[in-house]
C-alpha positions as CSV (number, residue, x, y, z in Angstrom):
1,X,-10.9,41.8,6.3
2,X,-12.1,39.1,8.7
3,X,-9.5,35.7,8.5
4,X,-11.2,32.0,8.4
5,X,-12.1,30.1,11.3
6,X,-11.0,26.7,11.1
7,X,-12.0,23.7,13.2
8,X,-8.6,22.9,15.4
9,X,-7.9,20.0,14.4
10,X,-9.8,18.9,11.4
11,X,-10.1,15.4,11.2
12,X,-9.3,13.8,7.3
13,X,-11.8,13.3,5.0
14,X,-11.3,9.6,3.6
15,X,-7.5,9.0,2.8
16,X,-7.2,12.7,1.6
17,X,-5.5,14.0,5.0
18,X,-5.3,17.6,3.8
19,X,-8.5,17.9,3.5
20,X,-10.4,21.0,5.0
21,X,-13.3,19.8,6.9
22,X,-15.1,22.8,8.0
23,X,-14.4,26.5,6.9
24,X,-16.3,29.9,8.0
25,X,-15.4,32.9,6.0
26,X,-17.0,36.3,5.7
27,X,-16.2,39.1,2.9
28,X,-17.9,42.4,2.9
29,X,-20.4,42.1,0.0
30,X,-18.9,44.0,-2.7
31,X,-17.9,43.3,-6.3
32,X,-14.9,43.1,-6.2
33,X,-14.6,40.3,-3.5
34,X,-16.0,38.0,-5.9
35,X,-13.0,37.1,-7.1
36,X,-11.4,36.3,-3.6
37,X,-14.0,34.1,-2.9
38,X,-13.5,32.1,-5.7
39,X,-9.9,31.8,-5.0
40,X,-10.1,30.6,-1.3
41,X,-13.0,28.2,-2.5
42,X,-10.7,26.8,-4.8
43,X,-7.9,26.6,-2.2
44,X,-10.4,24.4,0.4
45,X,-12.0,22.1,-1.7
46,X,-9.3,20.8,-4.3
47,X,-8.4,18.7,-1.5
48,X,-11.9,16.5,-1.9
49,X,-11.0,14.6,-4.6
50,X,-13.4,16.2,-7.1
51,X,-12.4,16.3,-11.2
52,X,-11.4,19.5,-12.4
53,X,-14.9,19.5,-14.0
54,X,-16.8,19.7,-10.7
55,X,-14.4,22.0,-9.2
56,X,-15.5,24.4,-11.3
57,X,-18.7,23.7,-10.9
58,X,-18.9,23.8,-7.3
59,X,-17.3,27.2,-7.7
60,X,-19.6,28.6,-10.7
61,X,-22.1,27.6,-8.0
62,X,-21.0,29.4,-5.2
63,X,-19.9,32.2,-7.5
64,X,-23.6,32.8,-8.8
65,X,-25.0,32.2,-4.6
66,X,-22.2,34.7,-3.4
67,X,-23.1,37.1,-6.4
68,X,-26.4,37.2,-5.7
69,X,-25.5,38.5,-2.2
70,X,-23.5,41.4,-3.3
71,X,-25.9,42.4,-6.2
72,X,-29.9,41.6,-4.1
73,X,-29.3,41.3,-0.4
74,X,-27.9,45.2,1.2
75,X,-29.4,48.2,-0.8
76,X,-27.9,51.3,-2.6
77,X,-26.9,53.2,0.8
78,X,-26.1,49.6,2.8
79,X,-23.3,47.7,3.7
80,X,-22.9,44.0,4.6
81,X,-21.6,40.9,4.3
82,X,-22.0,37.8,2.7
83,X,-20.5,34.5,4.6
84,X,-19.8,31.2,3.4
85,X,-19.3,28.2,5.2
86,X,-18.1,25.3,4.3
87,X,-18.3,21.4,5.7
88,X,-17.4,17.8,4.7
89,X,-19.9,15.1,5.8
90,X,-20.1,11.4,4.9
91,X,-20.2,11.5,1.2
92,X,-20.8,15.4,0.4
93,X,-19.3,18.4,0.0
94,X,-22.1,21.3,1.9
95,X,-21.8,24.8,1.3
96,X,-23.8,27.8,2.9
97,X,-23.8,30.8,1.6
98,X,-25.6,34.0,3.9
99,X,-26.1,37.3,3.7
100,X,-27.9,39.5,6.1
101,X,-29.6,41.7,4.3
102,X,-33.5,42.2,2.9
103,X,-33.9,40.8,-1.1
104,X,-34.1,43.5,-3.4
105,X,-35.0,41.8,-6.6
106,X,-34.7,43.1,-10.4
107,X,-37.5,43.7,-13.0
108,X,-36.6,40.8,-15.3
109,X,-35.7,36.9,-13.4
110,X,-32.5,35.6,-13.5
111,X,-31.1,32.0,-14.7
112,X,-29.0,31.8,-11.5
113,X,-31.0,28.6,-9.5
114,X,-31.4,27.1,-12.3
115,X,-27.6,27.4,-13.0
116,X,-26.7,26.2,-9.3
117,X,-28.8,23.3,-9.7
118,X,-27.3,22.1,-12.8
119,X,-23.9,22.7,-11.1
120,X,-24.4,20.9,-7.8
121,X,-26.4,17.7,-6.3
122,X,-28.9,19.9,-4.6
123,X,-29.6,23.8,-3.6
124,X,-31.9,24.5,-0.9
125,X,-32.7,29.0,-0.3
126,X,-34.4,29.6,2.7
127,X,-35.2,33.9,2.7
128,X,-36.5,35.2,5.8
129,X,-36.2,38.6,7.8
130,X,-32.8,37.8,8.8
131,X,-31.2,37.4,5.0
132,X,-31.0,34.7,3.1
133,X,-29.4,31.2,2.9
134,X,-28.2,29.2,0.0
135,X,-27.5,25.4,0.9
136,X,-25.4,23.3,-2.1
137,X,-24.3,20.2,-1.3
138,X,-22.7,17.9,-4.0
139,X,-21.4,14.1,-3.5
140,X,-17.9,13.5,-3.1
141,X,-16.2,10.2,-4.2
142,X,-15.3,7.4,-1.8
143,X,-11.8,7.5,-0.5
144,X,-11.2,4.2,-3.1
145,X,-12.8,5.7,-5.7
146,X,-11.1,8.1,-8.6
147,X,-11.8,11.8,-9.2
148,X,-14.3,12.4,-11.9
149,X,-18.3,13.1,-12.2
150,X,-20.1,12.2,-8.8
151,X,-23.5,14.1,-9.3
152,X,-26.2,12.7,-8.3
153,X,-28.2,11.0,-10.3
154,X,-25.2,10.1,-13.3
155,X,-24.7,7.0,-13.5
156,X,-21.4,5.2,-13.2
């Protein structure tokens, strides 16, 4: 099991000094990692001044990206990994989550994008020969402002 790689000497996010401001991580992608995962994420980003609402959704989101991984990206007979990083910038919470493998997709479709979407401000997936990447990035409130729903496009 690989350990995190932290920036030295993160600087704080807004008035929230405890704040993790970049995180790399990298589980083998199995089942029962899954759980883990969603456990460290929780960990890093309670920090950000997100309700309890969107901490579970940033997490439902990363929990469907980082499934996805373990179940499409390595085949029957493969082994891989499946890495998330994690960043603050100005006004957003970004998380990436790769794998390295080649998309092995299922008969029927799956609701998962549509899931992350409604979770998070935005998902990007780039695919290519390399693996795949899912970008979610979701606004964080202003140092002055109170926890609660920051997607965007809610209004106040």
């Amino acid at each position: 099991m690989s350990h995190p790689d932290r920036h030295p000497d993160p600087v704080p996010a807004g008035s929230r000094p405890d704040a993790v401001e970049f995180v790399h991580r990298s589980w083998r992608a199995e089942p029962a990692q899954l759980g883990a995962i969603r456990r460290e994420l929780v960990d890093w980003i309670t920090p950000l001044g997100l309700s309890p609402d969107e901490v579970d959704d940033v997490v439902l989101a990363v929990d469907e990206a980082t499934a996805n991984a373990v179940q499409h990206a390595y085949g029957p007979d493969e082994h891989g990994d499946v890495e998330l990083t994690l960043w603050t910038e100005p006004g957003a919470l970004c998380i990436e989550v790769t794998d390295h493998g080649n998309w092995h997709p299922t008969d029927t479709p799956g609701r998962g994008i549509g899931l992350m979407q409604r979770m998070v401000g935005a998902v990007l997936i780039h695919v290519d020969d390399a693996g795949s990447k899912v970008h979610l990035r979701h606004p964080l409130p202003a140092a002055d402002q109170p926890a609660g729903r920051h997607r965007a496009g809610e209004g106040a």
